[in-house]
DRENNU-499799 format. One record per residue: x, y, z of N, C-alpha, C in turn. Coordinates in steps of 0.2 Angstrom, whole numbers, plus 5000, padded with zeros to 4 digits. Layout:
XYZXYZXYZ
...
REM end
This chain:
493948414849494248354851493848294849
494348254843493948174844494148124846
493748074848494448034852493947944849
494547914851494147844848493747794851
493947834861493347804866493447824868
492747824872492347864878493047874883
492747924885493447954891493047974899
493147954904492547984910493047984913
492948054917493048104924492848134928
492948094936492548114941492848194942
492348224943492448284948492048294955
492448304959492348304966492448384971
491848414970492048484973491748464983
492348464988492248464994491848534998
491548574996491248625000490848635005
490848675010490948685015490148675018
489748685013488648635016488848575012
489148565005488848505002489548484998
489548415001489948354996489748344989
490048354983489548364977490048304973
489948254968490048224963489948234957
490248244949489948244944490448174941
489948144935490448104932490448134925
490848154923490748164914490948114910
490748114902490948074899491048114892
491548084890491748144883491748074877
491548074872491148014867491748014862
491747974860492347984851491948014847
491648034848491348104842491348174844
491648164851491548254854491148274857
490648234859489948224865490148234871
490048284876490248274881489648274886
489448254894489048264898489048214902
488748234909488548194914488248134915
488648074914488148024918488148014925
488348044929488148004936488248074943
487948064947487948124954487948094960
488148144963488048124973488348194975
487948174981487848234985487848214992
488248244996487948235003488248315006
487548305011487648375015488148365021
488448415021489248405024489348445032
489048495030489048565036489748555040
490048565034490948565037491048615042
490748685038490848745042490648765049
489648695049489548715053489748665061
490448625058490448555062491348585063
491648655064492248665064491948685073
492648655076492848675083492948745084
492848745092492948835093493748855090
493948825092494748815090495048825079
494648795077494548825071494748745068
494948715073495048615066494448595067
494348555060493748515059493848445061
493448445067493648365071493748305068
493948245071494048205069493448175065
493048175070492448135068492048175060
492248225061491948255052492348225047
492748225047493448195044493448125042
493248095046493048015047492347995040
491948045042491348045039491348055032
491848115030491948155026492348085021
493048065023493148025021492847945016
492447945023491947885020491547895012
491247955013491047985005491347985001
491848015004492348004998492547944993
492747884998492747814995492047814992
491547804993490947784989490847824984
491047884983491347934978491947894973
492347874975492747834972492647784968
492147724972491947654968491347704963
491047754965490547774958490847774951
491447824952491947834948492247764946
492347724948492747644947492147634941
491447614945491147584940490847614933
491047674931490847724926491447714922
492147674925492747684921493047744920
493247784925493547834926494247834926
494647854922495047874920495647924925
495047954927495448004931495148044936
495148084942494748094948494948174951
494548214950495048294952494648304958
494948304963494548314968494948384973
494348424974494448504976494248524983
494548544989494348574993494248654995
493748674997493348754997493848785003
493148815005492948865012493148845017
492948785018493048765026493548725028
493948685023494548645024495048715024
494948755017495448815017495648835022
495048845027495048895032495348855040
495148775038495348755046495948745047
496048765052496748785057497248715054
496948625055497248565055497248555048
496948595041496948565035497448525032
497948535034498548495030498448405034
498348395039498148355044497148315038
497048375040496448335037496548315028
496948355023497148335019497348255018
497848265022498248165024497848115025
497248145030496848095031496548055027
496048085024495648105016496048075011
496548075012497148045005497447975008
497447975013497447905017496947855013
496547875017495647835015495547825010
495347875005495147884997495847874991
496347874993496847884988496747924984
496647984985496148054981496748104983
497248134978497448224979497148244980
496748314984496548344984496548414985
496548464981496848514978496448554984
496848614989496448664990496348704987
495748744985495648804980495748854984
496148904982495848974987495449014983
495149084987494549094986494449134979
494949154978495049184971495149144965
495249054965495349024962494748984959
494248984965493648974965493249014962
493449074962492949114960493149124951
493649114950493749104943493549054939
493448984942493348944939492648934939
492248944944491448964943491549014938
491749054938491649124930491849074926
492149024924492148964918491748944915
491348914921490748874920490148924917
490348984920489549024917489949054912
490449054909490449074902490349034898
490448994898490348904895489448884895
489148934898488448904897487948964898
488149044897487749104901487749144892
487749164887487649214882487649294884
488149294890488349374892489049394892
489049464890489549504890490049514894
489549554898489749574905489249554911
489849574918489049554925489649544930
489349534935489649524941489249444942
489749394947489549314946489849304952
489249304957489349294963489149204964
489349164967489549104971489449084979
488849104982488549084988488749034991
489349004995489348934995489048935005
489448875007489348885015489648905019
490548915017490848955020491249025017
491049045013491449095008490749105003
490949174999490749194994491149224990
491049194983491549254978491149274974
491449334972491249404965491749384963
491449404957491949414950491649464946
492049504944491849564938492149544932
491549544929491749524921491649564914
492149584911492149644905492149604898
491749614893491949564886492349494888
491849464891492049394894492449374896
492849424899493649434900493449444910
493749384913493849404920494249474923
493949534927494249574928494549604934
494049574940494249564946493749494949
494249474954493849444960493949434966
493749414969493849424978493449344983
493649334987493249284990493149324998
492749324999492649345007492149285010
492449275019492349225021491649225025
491149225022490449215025490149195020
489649125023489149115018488549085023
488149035019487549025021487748985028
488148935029488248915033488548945041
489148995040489649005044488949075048
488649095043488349155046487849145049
487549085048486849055054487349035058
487849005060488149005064488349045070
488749105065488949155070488449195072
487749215069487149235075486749195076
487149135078486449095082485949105081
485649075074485049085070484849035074
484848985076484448935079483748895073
483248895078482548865075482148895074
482048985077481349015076481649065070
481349105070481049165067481949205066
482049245061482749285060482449365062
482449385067482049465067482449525062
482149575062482349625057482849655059
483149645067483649665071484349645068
484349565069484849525066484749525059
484249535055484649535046484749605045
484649675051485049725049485649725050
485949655055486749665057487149635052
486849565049487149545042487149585037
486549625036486849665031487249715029
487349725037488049785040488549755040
488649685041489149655041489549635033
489049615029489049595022489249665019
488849735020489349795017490049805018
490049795025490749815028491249765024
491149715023491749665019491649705011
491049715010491049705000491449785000
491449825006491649895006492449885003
492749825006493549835007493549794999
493249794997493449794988493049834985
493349914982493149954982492849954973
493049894970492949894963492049874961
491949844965491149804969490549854967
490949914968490449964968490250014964
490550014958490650044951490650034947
490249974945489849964937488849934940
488849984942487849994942487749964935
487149934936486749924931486949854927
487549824932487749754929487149704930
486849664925486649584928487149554933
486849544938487049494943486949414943
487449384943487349304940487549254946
487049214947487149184954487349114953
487849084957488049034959487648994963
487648934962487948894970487248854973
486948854978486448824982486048864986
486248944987485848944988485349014982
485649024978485349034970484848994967
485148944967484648884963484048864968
484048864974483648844980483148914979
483248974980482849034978482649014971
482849024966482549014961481948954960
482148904964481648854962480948844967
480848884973480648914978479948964973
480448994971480049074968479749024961
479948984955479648934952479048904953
479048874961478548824962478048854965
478048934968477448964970477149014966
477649034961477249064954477149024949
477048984949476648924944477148924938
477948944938478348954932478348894927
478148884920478048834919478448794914
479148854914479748794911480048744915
480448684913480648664918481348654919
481848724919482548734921482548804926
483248784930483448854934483848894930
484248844924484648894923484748934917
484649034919484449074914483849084918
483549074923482949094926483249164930
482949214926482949304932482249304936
482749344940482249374947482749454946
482249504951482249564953482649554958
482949634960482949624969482149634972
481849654971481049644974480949564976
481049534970480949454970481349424978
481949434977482449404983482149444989
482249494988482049534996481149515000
480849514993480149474995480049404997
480449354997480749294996480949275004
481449325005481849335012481549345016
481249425017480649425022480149385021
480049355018479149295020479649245023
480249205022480549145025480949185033
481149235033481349245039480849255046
480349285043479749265049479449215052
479849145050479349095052479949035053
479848995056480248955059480548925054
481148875056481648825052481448765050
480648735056480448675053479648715049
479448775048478948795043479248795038
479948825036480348835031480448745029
480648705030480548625028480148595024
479448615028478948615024478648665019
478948695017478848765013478748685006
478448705000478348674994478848704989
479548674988479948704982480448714987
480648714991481048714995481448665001
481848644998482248564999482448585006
482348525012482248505017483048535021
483348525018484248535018484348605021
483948625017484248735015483648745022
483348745025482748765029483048795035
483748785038484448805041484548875037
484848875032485248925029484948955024
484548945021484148985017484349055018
483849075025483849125026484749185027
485049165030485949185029485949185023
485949125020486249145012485949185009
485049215006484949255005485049325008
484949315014485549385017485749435013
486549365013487049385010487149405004
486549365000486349384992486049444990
485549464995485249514994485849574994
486249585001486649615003487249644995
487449584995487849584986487349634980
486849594978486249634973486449714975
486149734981486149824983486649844982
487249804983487849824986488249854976
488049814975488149794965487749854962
487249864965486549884961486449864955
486549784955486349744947485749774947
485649764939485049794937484349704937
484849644938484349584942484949534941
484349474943484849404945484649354941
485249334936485049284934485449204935
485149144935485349084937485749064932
486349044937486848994931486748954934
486548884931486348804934487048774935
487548814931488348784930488648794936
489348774938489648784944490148764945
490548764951491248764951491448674946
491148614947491148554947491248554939
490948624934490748614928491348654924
491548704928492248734927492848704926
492948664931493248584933493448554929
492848524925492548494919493048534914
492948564913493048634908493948614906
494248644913494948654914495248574913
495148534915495348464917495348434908
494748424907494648394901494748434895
494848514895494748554887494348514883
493748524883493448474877493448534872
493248574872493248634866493448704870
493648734865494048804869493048844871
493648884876493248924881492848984873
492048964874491649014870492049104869
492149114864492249174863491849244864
491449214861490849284860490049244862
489449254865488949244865488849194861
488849204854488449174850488849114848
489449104851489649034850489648974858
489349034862489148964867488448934865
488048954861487448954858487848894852
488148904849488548864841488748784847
488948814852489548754857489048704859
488348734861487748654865487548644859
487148684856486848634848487548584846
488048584843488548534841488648494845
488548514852488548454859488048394856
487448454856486548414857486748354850
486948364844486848334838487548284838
488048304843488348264843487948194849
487948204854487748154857487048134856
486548154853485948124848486048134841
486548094837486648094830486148064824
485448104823484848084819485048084813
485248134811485448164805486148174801
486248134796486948204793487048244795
487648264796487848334795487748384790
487848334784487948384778487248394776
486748334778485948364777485848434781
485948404789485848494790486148554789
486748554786487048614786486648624777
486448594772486048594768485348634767
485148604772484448624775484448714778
484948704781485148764784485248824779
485648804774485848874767485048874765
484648804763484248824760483648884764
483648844772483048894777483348954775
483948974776484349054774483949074767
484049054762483649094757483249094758
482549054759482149084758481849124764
482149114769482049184776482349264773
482849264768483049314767482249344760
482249284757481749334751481349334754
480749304760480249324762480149354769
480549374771480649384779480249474777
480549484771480149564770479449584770
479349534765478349514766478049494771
478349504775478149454784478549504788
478449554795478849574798479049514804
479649504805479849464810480149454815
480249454821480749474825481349464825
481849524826482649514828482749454829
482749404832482849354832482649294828
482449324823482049234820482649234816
483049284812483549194810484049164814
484049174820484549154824483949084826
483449094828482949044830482948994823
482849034817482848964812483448914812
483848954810484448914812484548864815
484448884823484648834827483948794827
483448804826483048734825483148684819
483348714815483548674807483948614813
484748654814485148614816484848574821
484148574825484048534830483548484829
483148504822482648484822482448394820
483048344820482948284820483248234826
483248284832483748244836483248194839
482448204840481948154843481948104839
482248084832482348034828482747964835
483147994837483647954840483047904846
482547934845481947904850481647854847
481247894842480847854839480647904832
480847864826480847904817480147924818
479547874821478747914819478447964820
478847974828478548014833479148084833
479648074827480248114829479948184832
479548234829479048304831479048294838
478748254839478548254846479048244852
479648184849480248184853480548254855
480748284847481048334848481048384853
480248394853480048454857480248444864
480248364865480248364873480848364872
481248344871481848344871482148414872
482148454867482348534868482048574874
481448554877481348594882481548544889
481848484886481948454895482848434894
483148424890483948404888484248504891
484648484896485048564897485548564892
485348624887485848654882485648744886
486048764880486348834882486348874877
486348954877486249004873485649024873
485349024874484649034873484149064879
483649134879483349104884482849054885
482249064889482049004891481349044886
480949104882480649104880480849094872
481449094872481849074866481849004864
482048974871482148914868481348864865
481048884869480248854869479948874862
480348924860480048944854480448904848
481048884850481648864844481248774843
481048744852480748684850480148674848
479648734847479248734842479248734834
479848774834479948784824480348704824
480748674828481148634825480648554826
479948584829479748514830478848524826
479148594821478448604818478148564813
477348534813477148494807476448534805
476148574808475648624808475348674811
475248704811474948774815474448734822
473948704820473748674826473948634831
474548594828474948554834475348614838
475548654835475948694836475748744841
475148754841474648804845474448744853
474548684852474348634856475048634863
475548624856476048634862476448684865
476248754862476548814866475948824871
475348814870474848814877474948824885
475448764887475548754893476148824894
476448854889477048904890476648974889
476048994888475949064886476149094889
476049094899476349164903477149164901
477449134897478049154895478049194887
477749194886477849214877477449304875
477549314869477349404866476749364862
476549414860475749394857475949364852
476449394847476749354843476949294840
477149284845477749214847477349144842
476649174844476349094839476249104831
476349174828476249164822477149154817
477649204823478249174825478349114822
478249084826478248974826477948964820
477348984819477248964811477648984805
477649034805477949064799478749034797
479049034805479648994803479648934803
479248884806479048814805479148804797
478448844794478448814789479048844783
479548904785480048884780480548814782
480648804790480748744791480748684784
480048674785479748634782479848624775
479748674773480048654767480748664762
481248694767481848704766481948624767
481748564772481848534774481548474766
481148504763480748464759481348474752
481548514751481948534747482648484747
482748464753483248404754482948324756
482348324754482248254756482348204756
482948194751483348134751483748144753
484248194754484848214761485448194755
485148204750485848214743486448274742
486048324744486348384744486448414736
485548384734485748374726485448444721
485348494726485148584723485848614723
485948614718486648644720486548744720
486148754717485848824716485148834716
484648894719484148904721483848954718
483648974715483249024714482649044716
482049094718481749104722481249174720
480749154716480449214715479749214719
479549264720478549274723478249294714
477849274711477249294705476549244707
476049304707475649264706475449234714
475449254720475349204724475649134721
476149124719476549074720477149094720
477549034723478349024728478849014721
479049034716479348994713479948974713
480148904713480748904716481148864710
481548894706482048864702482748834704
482748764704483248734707483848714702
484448704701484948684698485148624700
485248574698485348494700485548444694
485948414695486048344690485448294691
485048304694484648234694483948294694
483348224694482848284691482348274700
482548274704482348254711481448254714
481348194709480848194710480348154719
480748134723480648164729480548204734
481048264731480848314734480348384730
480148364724479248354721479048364726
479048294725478248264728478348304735
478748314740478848334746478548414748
478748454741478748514740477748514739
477548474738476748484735476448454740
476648414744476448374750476248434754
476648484757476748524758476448604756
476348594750475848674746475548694753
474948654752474348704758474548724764
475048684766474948714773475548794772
475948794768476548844767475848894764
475348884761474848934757474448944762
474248914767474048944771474348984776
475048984778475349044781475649104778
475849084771476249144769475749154761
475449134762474849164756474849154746
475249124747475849074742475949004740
475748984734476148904735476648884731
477048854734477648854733477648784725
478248814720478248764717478848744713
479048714712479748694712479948674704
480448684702480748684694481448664695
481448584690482048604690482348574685
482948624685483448644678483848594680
484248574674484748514675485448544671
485448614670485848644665485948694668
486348744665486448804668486148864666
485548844665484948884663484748934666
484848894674484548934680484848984682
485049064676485349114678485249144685
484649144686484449184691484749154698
484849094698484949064705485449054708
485249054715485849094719486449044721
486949034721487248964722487248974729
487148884731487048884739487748874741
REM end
């Protein structure tokens, strides 16, 4: 989709702990993403009368955000405003009643989801940003949980059952102290007995399990900040059930205001933590995934997804990977297109002639690749320091496909000017990397480098490449109308450091005729 101006749309997911905002913005070149948030904590579920309505006085409150959710959106120039109700409006007795009210106040539709509709559109969002096949996509909110079973990216069941973080501190009067081993053996008697009455729950062992919601990202980021983890995203971060279950018992034996003070651990969750993991743990055994990985995305991203169709729903793995790179290069545009996609054929040959003299992991042409493609977005910062932008850029900008030992690796090839630099900034990342991983980064840096040298004018002027090893040297017979003597010089610029890693110096020839039999047309 292109469009000839910016487009913004508020999404507004009403959930039953947290009032959540996203603003998106979709560019005339097909850029899309978030400029703007708000958040407020709601405790809908936990502010519903014995009676089952949610009083006045919530509703009042509820509303108020609402409007101030509305002028965010006025001043971003929003277009349009899709605003959702969960778990706890679903489920209160007066909801039609509070619906009015809300629509009163804010001039906002507000759609009720139910919980099957919820749980599909969160499996949106994590197909749209997760490179999996299959898995079960559990959604922890405050008053409900959904599963979803998912086969060839194909949604296959799902279900919503009414307990989550919030309604279940509730119902056993967790209070302020300690959760004993008494009361989390009753939740997770209680958590069986519902996943029991969905009998499909229990018969594909050995699925990844994919978490949703607040209290996923809250454990994950918990388990982060006490193991020193040293990238800085949740989402695509795995844990074990050991991790959760280790996690849960150290939090359940200690109070709600030592939980508060916990480091990594937001002031909010120090109530619910402990229920939601419960509940989470409860799922994991119940699934026997074989572990738990963090989708950062969510219902609000799904939303996104359905509301706007910015690009069709990822087909296979490797095009949610294809879908954020053209995100990333759309909304930082350094470079042509047709230079990278140039650079790109060129890294491709010479990965293929020499990938055999060199063993290389499964992975590295997928990593070259997508560094090629990425490697000039720090330009958009600053052209001197482009290297240096890049890197940060790639490990701090949320894109997708990739894991997080992959990506760290993608922004050192795509930010490579040396084996020493290179060694400087994968430093702070080793407890994530294979021993590897650093000669990795080099070997495809430096075909980076000079596939990239090979287009340094960005003319697209090799129309054919040839590519022989003799001699400890690279010979590269090029076919071209022009005799490209900036990309000479760039190619020789360049010799020692490609002869210091692949044992060769590269040297470049070029034919202006069709002499160059041998050469492969790009």
């Amino acid at each position: 989709m292109h469009t000839t101006t910016n487009r913004v749309t508020g999404i507004i997911d009403i959930g039953s702990n947290t009032v959540r905002l996203s603003v998106y913005q979709i560019s005339g070149n097909g850029a899309y993403r978030v400029v703007d948030q708000g958040r407020w904590s709601a405790r809908l579920s936990q502010r519903m009368a014995a009676d089952g309505t949610l009083p006045a006085e919530a509703a009042n409150e509820l509303a108020e955000v609402l409007r101030h959710y509305v002028r965010i959106c006025a001043k971003h120039g929003a277009e349009r405003i899709r605003a959702v109700a969960t778990a706890a409006i679903r489920q209160a007795v007066n909801r039609e009643d509070v619906i009015a009210r809300l629509r009163s106040a804010s001039g906002l539709d507000i759609e009720i989801l139910s919980g099957e509709e919820e749980a599909r559109i969160g499996s949106v969002a994590m197909l749209n940003s997760l490179p999996l096949d299959d898995g079960f996509v559990v959604d922890i909110g405050g008053g409900s949980t959904e599963i979803t079973l998912l086969r060839n990216r194909e949604v296959v069941s799902a279900v919503s059952f009414p307990i989550g973080c919030v309604n279940v501190s509730a119902r056993y009067g967790l209070g302020e102290g300690p959760v004993t081993p008494e009361t989390m053996n009753e939740i997770f008697a209680d958590t069986k007995r519902l996943l029991e009455g969905a009998a499909w729950i229990a018969k594909h062992p050995g699925l990844p399990l994919i978490g949703l919601g607040g209290t996923v990202r809250a454990l994950a980021k918990l388990r982060q900040r006490e193991s020193g983890y040293p990238f800085p995203h949740l989402h695509g971060y795995e844990m074990s059930e050991a991790d959760v279950s280790g996690t849960l018992e150290d939090l359940a034996r200690i109070t709600v205001p030592q939980r508060r003070k916990r480091p990594g651990l937001s002031k909010d969750r120090g109530d619910v933590i402990v229920p939601g993991l419960a509940v989470l743990l409860g799922v994991m055994k119940h699934t026997r995934a074989s572990a738990l990985a963090v989708c950062g995305t969510g219902l609000r991203d799904g939303l996104f997804y359905e509301t706007c169709e910015p690009y069709p729903l990822p087909a296979s793995v490797g095009d949610v990977l294809e879908e954020s790179v053209r995100n990333l290069n759309a909304l930082y545009p350094a470079a042509p297109g047709e230079h990278l996609r140039q650079v790109r054929k060129l890294a491709a040959a010479l990965f293929e002639r020499l990938a055999g003299s060199s063993p290389l992991p499964e992975e590295s042409r997928r990593l070259l690749e997508t560094a090629v493609s990425l490697s000039r977005i720090g330009a958009t910062i600053d052209y001197n320091d482009c290297a240096d932008h890049t890197f940060y850029m790639l490990l701090h900008t949320h894109w997708n496909g990739l894991s997080h030992r992959e990506t760290i690796l993608t922004a050192a090839i795509a930010s490579y000017r040396s084996s020493s630099s290179s060694r400087r900034k994968l430093s702070p990342y080793q407890s994530l990397l294979l021993d590897d991983d650093q000669e990795t980064v080099v070997r495809l840096g430096t075909l980076l480098l000079l596939a990239s040298a090979l287009d340094r004018s960005e003319s697209q002027a090799i129309s054919a490449l040839g590519i022989a090893v003799e001699d400890k040297k690279l010979r590269l017979l090029a076919e071209s109308e022009d005799p490209l003597p900036v990309e000479r010089m760039e190619v020789a610029n360049m010799a020692k450091e490609f002869k210091k890693v692949w044992g060769m110096t590269p040297e470049l020839q070029v034919v202006r005729t069709n002499a160059a039999a041998s050469a492969d047309r790009l």
